[in-house]
Each structure stands twice: as structure tokens, then as C-alpha cells.
C-alpha positions as CSV (number, residue, x, y, z in Angstrom):
1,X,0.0,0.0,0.0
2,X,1.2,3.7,-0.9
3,X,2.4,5.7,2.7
4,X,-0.5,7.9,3.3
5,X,0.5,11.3,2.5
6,X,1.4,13.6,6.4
7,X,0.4,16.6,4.1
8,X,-2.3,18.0,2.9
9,X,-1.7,18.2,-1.1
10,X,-3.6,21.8,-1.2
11,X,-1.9,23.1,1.4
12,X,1.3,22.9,0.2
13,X,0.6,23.7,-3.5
14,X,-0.8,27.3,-2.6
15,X,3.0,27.9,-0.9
16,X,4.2,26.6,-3.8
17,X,2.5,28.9,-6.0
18,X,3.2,31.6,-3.4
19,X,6.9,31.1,-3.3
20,X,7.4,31.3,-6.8
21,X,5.3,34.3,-7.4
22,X,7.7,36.2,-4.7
23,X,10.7,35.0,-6.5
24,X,10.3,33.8,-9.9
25,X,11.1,30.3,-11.0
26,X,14.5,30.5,-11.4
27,X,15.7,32.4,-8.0
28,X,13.8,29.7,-6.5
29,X,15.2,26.6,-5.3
30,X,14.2,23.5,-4.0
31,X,15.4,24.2,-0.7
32,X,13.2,27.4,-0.9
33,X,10.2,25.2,-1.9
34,X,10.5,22.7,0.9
35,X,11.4,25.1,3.3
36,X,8.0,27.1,2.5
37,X,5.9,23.7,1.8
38,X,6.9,22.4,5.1
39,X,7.7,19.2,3.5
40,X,10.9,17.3,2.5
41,X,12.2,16.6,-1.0
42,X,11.5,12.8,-1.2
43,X,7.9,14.0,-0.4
44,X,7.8,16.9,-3.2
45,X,9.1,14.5,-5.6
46,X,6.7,11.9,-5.1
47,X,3.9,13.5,-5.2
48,X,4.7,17.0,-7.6
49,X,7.7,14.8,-9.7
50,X,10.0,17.6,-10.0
51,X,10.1,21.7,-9.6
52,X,9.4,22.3,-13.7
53,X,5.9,20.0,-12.7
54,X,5.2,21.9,-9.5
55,X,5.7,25.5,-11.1
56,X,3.4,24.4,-13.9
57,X,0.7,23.7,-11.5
58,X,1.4,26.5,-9.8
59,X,0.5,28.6,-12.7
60,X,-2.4,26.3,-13.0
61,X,-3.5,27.3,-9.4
62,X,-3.2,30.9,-9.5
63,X,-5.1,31.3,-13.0
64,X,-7.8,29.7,-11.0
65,X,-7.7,31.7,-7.8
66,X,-6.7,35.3,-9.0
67,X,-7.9,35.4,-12.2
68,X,-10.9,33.6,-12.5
69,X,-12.2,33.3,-9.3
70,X,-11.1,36.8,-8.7
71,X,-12.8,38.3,-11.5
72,X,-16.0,36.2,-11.1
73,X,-16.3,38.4,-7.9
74,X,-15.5,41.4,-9.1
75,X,-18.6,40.8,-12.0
76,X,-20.8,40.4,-9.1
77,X,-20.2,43.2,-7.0
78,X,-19.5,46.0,-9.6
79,X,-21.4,47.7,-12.2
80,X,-19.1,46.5,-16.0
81,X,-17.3,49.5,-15.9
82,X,-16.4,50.1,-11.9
83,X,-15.6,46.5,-12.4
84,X,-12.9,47.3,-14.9
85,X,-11.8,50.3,-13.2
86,X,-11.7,48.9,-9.8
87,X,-9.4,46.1,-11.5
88,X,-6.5,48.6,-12.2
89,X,-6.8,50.0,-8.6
90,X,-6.3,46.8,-7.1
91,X,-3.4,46.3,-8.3
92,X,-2.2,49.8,-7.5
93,X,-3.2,48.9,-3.7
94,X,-1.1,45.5,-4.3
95,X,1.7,47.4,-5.2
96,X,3.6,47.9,-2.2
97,X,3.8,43.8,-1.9
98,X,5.8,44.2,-4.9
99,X,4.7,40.9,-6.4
100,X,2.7,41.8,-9.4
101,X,1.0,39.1,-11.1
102,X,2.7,35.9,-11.2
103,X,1.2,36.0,-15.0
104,X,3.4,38.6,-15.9
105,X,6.4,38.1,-14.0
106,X,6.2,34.6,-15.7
107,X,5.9,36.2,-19.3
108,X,8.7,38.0,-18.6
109,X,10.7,35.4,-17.8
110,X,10.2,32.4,-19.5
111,X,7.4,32.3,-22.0
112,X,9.9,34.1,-24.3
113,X,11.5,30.4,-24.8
114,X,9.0,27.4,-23.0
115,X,6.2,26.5,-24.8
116,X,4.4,24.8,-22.1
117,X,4.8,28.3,-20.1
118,X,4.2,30.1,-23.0
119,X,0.6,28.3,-23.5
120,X,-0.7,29.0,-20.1
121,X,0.4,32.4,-19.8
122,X,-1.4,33.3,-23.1
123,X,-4.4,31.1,-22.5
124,X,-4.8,33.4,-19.2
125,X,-4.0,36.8,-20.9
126,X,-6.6,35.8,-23.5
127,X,-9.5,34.9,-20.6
128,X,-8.8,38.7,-18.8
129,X,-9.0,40.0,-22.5
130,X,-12.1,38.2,-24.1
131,X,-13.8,37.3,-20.4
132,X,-13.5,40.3,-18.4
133,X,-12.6,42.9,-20.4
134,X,-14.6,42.7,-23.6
135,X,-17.5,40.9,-21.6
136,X,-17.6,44.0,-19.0
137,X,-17.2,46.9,-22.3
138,X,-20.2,45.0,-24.1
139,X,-22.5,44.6,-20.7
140,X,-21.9,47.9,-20.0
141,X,-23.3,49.2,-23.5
142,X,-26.3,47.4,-22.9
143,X,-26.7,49.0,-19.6
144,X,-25.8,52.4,-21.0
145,X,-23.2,52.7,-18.6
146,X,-20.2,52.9,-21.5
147,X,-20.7,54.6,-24.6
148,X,-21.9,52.8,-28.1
149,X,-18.9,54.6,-29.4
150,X,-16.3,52.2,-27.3
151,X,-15.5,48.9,-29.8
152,X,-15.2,46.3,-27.7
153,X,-12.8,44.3,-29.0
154,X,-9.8,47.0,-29.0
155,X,-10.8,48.3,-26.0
156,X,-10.5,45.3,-24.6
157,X,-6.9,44.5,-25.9
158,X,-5.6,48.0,-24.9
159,X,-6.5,47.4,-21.4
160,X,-4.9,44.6,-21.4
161,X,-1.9,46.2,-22.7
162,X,-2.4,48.9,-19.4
163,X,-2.7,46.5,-17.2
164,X,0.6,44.1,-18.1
165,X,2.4,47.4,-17.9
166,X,0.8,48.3,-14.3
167,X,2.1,44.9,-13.5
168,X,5.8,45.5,-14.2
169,X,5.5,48.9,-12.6
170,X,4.0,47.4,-9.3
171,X,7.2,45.1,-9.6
172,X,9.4,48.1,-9.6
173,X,9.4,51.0,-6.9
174,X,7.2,52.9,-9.5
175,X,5.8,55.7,-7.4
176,X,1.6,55.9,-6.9
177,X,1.2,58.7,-9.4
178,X,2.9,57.1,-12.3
179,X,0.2,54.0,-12.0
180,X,-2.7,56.1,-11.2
181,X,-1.8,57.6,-14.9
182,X,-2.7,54.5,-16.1
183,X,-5.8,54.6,-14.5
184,X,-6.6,57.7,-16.0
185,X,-6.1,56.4,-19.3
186,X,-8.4,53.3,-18.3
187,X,-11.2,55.8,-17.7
188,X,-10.6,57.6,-20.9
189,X,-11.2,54.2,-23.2
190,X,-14.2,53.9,-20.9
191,X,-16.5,56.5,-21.5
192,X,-19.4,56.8,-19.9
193,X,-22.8,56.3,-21.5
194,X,-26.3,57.6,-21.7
195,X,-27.8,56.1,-18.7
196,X,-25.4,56.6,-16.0
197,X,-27.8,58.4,-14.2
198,X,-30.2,56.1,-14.3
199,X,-27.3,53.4,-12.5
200,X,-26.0,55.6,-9.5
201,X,-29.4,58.1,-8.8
202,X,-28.3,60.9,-6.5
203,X,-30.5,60.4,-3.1
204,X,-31.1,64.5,-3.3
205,X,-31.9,66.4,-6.0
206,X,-28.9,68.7,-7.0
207,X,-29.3,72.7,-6.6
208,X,-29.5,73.3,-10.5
209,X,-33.1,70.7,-10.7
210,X,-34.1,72.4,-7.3
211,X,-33.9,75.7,-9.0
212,X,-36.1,74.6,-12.1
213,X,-38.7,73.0,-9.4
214,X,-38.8,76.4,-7.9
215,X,-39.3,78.9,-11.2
216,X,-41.7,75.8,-12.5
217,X,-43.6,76.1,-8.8
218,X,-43.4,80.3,-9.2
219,X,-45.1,80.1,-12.6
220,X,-48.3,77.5,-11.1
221,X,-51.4,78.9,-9.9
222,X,-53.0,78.2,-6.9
223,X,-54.3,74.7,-7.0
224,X,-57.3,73.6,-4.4
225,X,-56.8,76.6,-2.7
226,X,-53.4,76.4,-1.9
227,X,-50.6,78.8,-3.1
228,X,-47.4,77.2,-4.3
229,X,-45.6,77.7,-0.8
230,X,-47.9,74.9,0.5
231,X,-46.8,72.3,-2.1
232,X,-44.1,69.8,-0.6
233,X,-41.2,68.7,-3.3
């Protein structure tokens, strides 16, 4: 019978995943891995066969936890375009972890020449694209929140442009203004459509519409006897 395992398997492939993103697959060694895991090396080889495996699922994990999980919640709690927008700022909040996105940092590193790393870092680039990005731009026409004017499908491919960049900055010691920019240019591909009023109604009239009531209220005559100061708005 197989030893059963004194681990548990998900526990140590989020430290995995967590150790690599921090250092990148080459500054890490095995001795960083076990060290983090909390387990020994006969017991990583066994069950993960060798670091190239175990980075490959680590990839695997975080595409699942902070890309699609992550966006899946942020479709849900957002309107499509605060979604987007709130997106950017998280990262910006990130920052000062100075991780960046493991996506990224991978693409940088070795997609250039891995095939295997290459596919998984382009199959996740392509889901923020077409998934998020383009999904949010296209709901958010319907809704009247962005203008018919945006096309979807650039849009969606220059914010994805944005936000690798706002990845490598977060990876630097970029200061806050530089990667609020990018925000700012987020906002400007996104702008805003017919019926944004009609999404975030203001609890009090503004002083302008109160104004109109007023001269419309000045101009009514008396109605059942009562003059216009007797009318509640």
C-alpha cells in the first residue's frame, strides 16, 4: 500500500505557488520550496515529480484563484465599468507587496523560450481579455453605462496592454502617481454612457433641478386653494 501522505496536497501547493510568485522560478530553489511547503524533497518528488511539474501547477492554481475566481467576484459586486476600473486600482493597492501578477512576471521570464509556459500564460491573458474585459465593455453598452462609441474588442486589448504594464511597474518601486496615470487612461477608453444616471441616482436632488422646481412652482397657480408655498417637493 502507498504511505499515506502527512500533508495536505492543497496546502502545500498554494505555498508553492506563493513562493514562486515572490521569487520567480529561477531564484527559487528546491530548498526554498520545501522550506516554504513544510515538507521534504523525497515528499515533493513523489507527489509533484519535479520543480518544472510543481511551477506548472502553480501557474495552473493561480489562474484559478486570482484570475478567475477573482474576477467572477468582481462581476458580481461591480457595475461592468467600476468592475474594470476597480481592477486597475487593485493592483495599485497590491503594489507595495511588490509581487505583481505571477502572469506577468512569468511572461517576462520564461514564455519568451517554454512552450508549455508560454501556452498557459497566453491562454490566461486571452481569458482577462475576451472574459473580463470585452464581456464588462459590451454589458456595460447594454446598460448604458459605456458609450456605443467604445468597440469592444480593442478596447479590450488596450486594457490589457495597461494592465501588463501596471504589472511591471508594481514590480518596480514605480511611485503611486505614475500608476494612477494608467488609470486615468483606463477611464478615458471607458467613457461613460447615456444612462449613468439612471445606474447611481443621487439620493437629493442637485441645486440646479431644485432651481427649475422652484421657477416651475413660481409660474403655477394656486391649486385647491393652496398657493405654491404649500406644495411639498
Amino acid at each position: 500500500m502507498p504511505r499515506k501522505k502527512q500533508f495536505a496536497v492543497e496546502d502545500v501547493r498554494q505555498k508553492a505557488m506563493v513562493t514562486f510568485w515572490s521569487r520567480g522560478y529561477n531564484a527559487t530553489s528546491l530548498q526554498d520550496l520545501v522550506g516554504t511547503m513544510g515538507i521534504n524533497r523525497a515528499s515533493l518528488y513523489e507527489t509533484f515529480n519535479d520543480k518544472y511539474s510543481l511551477f506548472l501547477d502553480s501557474l495552473s492554481i493561480y489562474k484559478v484563484i486570482y484570475i478567475k475566481s477573482y474576477l467572477a467576484k468582481q462581476t458580481k459586486k461591480y457595475t461592468p465599468r467600476e468592475a474594470i476600473i476597480h481592477y486597475f486600482g487593485d493592483m495599485i493597492l497590491k503594489a507595495d507587496e511588490r509581487n505583481g501578477c505571477l502572469m506577468v512576471n512569468t511572461a517576462l521570464e520564461l514564455s519568451p523560450h517554454d512552450e508549455k509556459v508560454a501556452k498557459i500564460v497566453d491562454q490566461s491573458f486571452h481569458y482577462i481579455e475576451r472574459n473580463f474585459f470585452r464581456r464588462m465593455i459590451e454589458r456595460g453598452q447594454v446598460t448604458g453605462e459605456i458609450a456605443k462609441s467604445v468597440i469592444p474588442i480593442t478596447t479590450a486589448r488596450a486594457l490589457l496592454s495597461l494592465l501588463i504594464g501596471l504589472c511591471v511597474l508594481s514590480r518596480s518601486n514605480a511611485n503611486k502617481p505614475v500608476m494612477q496615470a494608467i488609470v486615468s487612461q483606463v477611464k478615458s477608453l471607458l467613457p461613460l454612457g447615456d444612462n449613468v444616471a439612471l445606474l447611481h441616482p443621487t439620493s437629493r436632488p442637485s441645486k440646479n433641478h431644485s432651481g427649475k422646481v422652484r421657477h416651475q412652482l413660481s409660474r403655477m397657480p394656486r391649486l385647491n386653494g393652496k398657493s405654491k408655498e404649500d406644495i411639498v417637493v
